[in-house]
Backbone as CSV, one residue per row, in Angstrom:
resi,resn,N_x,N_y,N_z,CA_x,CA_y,CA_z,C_x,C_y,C_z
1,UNK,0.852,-1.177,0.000,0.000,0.000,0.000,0.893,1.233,0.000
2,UNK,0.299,2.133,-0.869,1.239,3.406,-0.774,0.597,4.657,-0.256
3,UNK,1.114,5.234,0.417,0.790,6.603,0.723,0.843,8.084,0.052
4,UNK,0.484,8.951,0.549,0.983,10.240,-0.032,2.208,10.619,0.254
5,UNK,2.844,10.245,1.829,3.848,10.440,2.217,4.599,8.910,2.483
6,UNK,5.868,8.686,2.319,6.334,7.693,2.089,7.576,7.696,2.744
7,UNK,7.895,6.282,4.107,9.010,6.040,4.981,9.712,6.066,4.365
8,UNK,11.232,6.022,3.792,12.382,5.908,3.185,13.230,5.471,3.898
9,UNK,13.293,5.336,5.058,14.540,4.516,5.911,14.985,3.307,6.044
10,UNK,14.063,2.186,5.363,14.321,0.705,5.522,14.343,0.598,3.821
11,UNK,14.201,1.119,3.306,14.977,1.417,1.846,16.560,1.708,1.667
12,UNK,16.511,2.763,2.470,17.585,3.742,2.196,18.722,3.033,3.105
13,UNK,18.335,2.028,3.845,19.285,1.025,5.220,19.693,0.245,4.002
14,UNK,18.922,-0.279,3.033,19.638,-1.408,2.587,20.170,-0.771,0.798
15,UNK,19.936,-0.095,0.847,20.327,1.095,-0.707,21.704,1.166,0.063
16,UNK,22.046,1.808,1.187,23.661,2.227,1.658,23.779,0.091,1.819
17,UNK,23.554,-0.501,2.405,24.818,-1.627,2.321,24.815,-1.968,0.938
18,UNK,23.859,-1.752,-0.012,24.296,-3.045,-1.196,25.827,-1.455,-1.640
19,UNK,25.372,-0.269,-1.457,26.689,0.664,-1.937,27.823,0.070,-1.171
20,UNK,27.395,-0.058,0.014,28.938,-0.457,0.396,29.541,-1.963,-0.159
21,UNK,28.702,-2.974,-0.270,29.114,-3.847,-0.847,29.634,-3.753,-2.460
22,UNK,29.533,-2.768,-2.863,30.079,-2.640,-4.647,31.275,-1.747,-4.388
23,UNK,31.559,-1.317,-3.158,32.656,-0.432,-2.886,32.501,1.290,-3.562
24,UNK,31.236,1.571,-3.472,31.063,2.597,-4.035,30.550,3.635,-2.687
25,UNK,31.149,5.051,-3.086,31.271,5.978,-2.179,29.589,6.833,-1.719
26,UNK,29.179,6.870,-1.512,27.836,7.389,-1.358,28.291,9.205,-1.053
27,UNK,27.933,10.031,-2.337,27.926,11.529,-2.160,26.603,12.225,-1.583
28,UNK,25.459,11.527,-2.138,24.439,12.270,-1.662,22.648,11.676,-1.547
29,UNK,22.213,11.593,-1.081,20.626,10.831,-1.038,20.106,12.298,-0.937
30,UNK,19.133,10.876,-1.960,18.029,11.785,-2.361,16.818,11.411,-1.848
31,UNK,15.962,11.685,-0.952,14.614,10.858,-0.498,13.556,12.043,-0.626
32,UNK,12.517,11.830,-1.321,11.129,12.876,-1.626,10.263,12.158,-0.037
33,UNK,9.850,12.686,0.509,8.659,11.874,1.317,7.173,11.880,0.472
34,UNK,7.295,12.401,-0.502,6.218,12.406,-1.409,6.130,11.386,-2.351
35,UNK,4.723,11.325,-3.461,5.145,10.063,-4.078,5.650,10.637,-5.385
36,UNK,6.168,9.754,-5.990,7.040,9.584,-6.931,6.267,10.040,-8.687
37,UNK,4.343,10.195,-8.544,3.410,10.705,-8.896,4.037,11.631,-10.060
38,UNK,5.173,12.738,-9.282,5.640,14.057,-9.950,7.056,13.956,-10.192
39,UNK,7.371,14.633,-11.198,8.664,15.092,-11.377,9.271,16.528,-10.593
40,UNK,7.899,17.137,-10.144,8.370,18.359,-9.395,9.306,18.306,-8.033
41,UNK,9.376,17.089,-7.150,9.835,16.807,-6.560,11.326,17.264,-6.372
42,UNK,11.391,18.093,-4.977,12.686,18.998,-4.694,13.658,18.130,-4.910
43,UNK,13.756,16.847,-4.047,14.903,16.028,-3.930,15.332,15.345,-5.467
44,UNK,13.742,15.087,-6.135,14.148,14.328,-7.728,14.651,15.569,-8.647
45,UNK,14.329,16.436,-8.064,15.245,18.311,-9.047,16.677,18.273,-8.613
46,UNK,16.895,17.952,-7.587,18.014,18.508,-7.152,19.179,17.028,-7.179
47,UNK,18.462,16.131,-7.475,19.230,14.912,-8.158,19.854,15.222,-9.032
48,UNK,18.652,15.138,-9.971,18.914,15.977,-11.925,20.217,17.104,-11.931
49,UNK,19.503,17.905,-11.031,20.810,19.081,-11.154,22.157,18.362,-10.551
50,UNK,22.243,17.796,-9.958,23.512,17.146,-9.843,24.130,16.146,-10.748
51,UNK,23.408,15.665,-11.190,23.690,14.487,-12.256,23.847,15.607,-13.416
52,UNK,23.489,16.362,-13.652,24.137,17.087,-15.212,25.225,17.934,-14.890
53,UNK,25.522,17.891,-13.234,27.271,18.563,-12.864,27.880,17.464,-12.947
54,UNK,27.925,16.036,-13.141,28.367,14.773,-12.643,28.846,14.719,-11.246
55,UNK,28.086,15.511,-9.996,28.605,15.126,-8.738,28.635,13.568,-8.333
56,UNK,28.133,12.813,-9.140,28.470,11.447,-8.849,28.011,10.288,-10.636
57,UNK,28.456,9.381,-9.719,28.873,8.345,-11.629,27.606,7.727,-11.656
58,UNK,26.820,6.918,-10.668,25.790,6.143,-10.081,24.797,6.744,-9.256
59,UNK,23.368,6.108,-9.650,22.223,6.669,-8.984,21.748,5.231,-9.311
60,UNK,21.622,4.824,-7.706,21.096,3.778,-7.695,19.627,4.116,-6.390
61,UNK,18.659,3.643,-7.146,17.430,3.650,-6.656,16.719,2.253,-6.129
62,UNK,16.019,2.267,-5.592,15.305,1.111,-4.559,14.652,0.059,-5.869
63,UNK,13.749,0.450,-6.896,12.938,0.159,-7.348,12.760,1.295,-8.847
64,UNK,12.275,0.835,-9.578,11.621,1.656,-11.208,10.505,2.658,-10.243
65,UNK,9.643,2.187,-9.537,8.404,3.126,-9.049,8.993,4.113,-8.241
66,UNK,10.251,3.807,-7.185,10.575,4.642,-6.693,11.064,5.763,-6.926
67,UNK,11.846,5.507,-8.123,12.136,6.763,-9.060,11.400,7.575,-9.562
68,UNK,10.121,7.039,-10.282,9.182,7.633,-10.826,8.003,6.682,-11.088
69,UNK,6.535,7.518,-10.839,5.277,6.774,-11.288,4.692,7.439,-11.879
70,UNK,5.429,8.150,-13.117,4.933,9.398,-14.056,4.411,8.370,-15.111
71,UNK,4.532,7.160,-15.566,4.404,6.399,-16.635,5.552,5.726,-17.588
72,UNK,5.789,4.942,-18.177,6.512,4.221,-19.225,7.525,5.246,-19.755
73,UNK,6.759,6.470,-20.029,7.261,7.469,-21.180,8.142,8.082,-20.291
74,UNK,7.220,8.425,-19.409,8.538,9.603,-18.804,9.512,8.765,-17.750
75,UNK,9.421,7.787,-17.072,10.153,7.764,-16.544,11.611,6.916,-17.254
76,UNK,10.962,6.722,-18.402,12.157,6.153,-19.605,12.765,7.058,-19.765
77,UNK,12.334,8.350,-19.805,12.941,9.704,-20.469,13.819,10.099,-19.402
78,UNK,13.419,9.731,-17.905,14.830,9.967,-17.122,15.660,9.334,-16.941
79,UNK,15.541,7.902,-17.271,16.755,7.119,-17.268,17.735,7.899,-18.499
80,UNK,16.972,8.093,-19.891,17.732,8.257,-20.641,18.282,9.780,-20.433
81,UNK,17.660,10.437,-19.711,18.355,12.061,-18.946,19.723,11.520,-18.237
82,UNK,19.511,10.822,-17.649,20.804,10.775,-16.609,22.295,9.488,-17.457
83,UNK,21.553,9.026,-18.367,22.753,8.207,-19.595,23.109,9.603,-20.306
84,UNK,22.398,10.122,-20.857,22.954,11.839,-21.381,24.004,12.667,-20.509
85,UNK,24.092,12.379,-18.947,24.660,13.112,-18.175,25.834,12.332,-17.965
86,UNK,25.890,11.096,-18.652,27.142,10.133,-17.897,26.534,9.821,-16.845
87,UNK,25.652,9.457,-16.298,25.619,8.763,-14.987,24.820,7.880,-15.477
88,UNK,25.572,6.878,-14.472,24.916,5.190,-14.798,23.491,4.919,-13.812
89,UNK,22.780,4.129,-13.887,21.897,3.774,-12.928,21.703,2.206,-12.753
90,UNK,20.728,1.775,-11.286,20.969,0.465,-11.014,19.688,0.205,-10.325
91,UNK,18.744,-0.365,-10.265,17.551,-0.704,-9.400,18.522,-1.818,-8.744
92,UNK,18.446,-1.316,-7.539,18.479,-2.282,-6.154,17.312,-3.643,-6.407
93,UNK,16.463,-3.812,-6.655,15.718,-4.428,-6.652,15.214,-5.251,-8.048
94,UNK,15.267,-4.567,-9.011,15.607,-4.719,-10.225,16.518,-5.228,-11.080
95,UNK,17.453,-6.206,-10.718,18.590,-6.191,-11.473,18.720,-6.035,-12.632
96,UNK,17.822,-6.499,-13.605,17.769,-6.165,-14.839,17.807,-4.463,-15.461
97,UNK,17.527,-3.987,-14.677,17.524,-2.348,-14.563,18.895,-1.773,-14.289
98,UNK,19.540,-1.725,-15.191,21.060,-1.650,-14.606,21.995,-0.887,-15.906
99,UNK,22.379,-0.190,-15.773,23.520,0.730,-16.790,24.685,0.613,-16.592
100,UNK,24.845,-0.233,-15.266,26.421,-0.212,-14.922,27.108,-1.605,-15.160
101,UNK,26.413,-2.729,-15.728,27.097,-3.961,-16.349,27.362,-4.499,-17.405
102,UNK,27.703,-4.813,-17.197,27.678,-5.572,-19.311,26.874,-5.745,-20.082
103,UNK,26.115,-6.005,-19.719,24.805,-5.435,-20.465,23.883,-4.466,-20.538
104,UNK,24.697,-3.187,-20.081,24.351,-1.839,-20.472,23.541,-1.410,-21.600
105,UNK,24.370,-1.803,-22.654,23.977,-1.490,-24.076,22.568,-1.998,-24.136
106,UNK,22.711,-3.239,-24.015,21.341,-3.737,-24.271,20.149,-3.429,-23.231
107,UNK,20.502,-3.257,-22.498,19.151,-2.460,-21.011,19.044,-1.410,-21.971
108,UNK,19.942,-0.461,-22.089,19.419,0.761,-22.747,18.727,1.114,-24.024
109,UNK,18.880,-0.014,-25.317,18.330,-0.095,-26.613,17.457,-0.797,-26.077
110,UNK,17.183,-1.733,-25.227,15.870,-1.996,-24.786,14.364,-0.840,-24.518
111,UNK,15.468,-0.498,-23.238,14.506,0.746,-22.712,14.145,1.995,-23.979
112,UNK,15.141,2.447,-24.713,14.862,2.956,-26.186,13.806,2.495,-27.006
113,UNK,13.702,1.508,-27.175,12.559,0.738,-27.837,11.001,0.578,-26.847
114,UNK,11.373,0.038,-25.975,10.051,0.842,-25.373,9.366,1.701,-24.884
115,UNK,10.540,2.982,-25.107,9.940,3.948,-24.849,9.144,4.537,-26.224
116,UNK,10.078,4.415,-27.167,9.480,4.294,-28.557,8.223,4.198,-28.979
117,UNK,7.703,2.945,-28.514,6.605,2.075,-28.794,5.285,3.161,-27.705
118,UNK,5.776,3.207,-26.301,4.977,4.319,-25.576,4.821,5.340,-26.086
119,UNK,5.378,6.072,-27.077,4.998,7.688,-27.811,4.405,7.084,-29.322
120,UNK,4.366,5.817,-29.379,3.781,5.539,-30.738,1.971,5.113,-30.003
121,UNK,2.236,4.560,-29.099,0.903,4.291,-28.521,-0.105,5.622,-27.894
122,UNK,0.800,6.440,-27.177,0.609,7.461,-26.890,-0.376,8.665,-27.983
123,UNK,0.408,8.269,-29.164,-0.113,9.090,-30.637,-1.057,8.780,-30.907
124,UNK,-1.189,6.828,-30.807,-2.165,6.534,-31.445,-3.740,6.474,-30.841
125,UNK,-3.648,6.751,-29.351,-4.518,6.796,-28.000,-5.316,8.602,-28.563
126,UNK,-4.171,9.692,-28.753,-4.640,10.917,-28.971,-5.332,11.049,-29.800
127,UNK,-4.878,10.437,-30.988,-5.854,10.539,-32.580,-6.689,10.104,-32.659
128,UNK,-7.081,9.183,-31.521,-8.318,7.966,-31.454,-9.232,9.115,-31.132
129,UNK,-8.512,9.324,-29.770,-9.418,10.953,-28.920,-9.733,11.899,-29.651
130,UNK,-9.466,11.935,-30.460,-9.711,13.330,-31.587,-10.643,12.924,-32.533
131,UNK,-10.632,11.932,-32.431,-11.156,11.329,-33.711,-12.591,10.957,-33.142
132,UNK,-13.092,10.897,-32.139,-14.055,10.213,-31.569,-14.557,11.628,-30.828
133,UNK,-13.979,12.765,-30.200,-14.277,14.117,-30.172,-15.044,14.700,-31.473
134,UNK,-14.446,14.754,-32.729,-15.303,15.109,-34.194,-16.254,14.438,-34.529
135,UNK,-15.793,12.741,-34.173,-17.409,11.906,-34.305,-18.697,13.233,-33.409
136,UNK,-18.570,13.341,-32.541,-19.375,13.487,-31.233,-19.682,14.996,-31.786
137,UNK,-19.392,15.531,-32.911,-19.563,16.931,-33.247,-18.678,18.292,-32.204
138,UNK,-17.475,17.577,-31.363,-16.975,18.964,-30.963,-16.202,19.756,-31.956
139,UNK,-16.255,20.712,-32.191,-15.295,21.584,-32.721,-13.800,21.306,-31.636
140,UNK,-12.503,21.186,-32.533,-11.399,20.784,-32.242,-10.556,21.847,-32.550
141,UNK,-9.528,22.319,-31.727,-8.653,23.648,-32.153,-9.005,25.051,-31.172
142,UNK,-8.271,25.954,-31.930,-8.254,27.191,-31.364,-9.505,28.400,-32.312
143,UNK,-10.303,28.033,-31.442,-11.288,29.561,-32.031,-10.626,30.458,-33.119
144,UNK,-11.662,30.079,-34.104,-11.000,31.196,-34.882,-11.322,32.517,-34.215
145,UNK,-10.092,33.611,-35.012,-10.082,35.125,-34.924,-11.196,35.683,-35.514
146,UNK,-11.413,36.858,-34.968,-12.226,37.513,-35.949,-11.600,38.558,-36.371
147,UNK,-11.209,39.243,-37.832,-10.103,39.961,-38.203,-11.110,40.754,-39.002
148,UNK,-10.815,42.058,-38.760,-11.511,43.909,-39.141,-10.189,44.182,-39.820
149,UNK,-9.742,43.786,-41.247,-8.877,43.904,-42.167,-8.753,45.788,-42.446
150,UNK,-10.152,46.160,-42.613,-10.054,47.298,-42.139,-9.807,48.268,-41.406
151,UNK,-9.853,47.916,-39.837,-9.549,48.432,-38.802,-7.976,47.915,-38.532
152,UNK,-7.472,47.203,-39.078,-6.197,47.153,-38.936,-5.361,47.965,-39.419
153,UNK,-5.711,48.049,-41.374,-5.432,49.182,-41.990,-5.064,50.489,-41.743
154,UNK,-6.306,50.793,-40.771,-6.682,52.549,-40.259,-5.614,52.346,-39.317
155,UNK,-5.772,51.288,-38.268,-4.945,51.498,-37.073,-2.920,51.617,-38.098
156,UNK,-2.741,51.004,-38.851,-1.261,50.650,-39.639,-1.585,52.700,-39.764
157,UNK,-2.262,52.892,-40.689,-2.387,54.441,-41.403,-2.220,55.412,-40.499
158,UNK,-2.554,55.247,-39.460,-2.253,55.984,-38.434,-1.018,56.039,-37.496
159,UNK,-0.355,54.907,-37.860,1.095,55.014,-37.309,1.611,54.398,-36.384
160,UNK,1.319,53.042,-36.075,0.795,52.438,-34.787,1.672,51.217,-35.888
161,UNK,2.554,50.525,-34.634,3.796,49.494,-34.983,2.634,48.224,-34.969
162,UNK,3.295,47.502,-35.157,2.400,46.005,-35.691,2.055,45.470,-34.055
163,UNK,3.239,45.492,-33.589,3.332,45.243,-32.822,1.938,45.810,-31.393
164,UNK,2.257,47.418,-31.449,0.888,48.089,-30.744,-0.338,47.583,-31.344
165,UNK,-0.530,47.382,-33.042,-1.985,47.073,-33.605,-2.214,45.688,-32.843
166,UNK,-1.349,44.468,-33.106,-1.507,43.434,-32.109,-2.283,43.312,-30.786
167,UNK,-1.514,44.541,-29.413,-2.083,44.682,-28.678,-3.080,45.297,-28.856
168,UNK,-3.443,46.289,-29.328,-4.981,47.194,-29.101,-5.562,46.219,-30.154
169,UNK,-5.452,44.756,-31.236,-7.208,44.182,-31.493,-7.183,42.700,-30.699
170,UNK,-6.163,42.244,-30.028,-5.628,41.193,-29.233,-5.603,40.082,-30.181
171,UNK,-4.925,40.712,-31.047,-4.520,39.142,-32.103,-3.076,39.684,-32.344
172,UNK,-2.457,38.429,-32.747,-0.819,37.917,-33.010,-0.868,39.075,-34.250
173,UNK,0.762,39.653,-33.693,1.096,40.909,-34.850,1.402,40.312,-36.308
174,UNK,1.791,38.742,-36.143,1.201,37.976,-37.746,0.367,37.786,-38.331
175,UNK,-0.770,38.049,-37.517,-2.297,37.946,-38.141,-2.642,39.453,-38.514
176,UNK,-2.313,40.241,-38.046,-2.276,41.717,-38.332,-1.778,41.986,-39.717
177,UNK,-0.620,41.700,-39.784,0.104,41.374,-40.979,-0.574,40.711,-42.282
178,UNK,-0.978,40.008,-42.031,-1.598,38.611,-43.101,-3.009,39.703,-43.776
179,UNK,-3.440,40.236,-42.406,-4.975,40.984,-43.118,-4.632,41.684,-44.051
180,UNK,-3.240,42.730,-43.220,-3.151,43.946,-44.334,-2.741,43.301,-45.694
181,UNK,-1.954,42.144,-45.808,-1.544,41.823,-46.965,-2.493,40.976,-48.321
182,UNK,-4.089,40.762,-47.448,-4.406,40.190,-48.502,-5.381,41.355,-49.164
C-alpha cells in the first residue's frame, strides 16, 4: 500500500549496504517523502541538477516506481536524462535495470525501444481521442479570430507598430500582418 507520504529509511538502510558492498562511495541521497506521482519533486530536481554537474557516476534507486510513477514514457525519459549526463543507474531491486554492467547497451536499446513504442501508442490513443471528439460533433482547435482587415489598416495608417496594432485588437502581430496583406 502506498501513501501520499512515504518512509524511506528501511529502503535507504539497505540502498547504503548493497553501496557499500560494490565499494562505491555514497555523495548524496536523495529521499522525496512524497510520491514519486511528480517530477516536481525537490529532492528528484536537485538529483537531476547534480547528475548534469556529474557530482556522482551512479544513482542507484530502490525500485523503477521509486524513481518515478509518471508512466513508461517519462520515466524512460529519465533514465535516458541521466545516460545523457554520464551517470549510470541500477535498481536495487531490479537487477535487470542496470547501466552499470555488461549489459548496459542492451538495457538501454531496450529501454529505447520501449519507450518508442509508448509515444507511438501514446499518438495513437490521442488521434483515437480526436477522432471520436469530431465523431461526437466537438469543434477541435483554437477559435478562430475575428479579423476587421479594415480596422487594422486605419490602425497601420495611423502610425501604430504592428506590434501596438496586435495589442490594441488582441490578435498575433502575424495575423495583423496577413490581413493587411491580402
Amino acid at each position: 500500500m502506498s501513501t501520499g507520504k512515504q518512509d524511506t529509511e528501511n529502503q535507504l538502510a539497505q540502498l547504503r549496504a548493497f553501496a557499500r558492498t560494490q565499494g562505491w562511495t555514497i555523495v548524496a541521497e536523495y529521499a522525496d517523502e512524497l510520491t514519486g506521482k511528480h517530477s516536481d519533486r525537490a529532492q528528484f530536481q536537485r538529483m537531476f541538477h547534480h547528475a548534469s554537474r556529474r557530482a556522482f557516476d551512479v544513482l542507484l534507486f530502490w525500485s523503477l516506481d521509486r524513481l518515478s510513477r509518471e508512466g513508461a514514457l517519462e520515466t524512460l525519459q529519465h533514465l535516458n536524462r541521466l545516460t545523457g549526463y554520464g551517470v549510470q543507474w541500477r535498481s536495487l531491486t531490479e537487477q535487470y535495470l542496470d547501466s552499470t554492467g555488461m549489459f548496459r547497451d542492451a538495457v538501454i536499446s531496450i529501454l529505447a525501444v520501449v519507450a518508442k513504442q509508448e509515444r507511438v501508442r501514446l499518438s495513437e490513443r490521442t488521434k483515437a481521442g480526436l477522432e471520436r471528439a469530431r465523431k461526437q460533433g466537438k469543434v477541435l482547435g483554437r477559435p478562430k479570430a475575428t479579423v476587421d482587415a479594415d480596422a487594422i489598416r486605419a490602425l497601420r495608417a495611423s502610425g501604430l507598430s504592428w506590434g501596438a496594432i496586435g495589442r490594441h485588437t488582441g490578435l498575433a502581430r502575424a495575423t495583423c500582418q496577413k490581413a493587411c496583406a491580402v
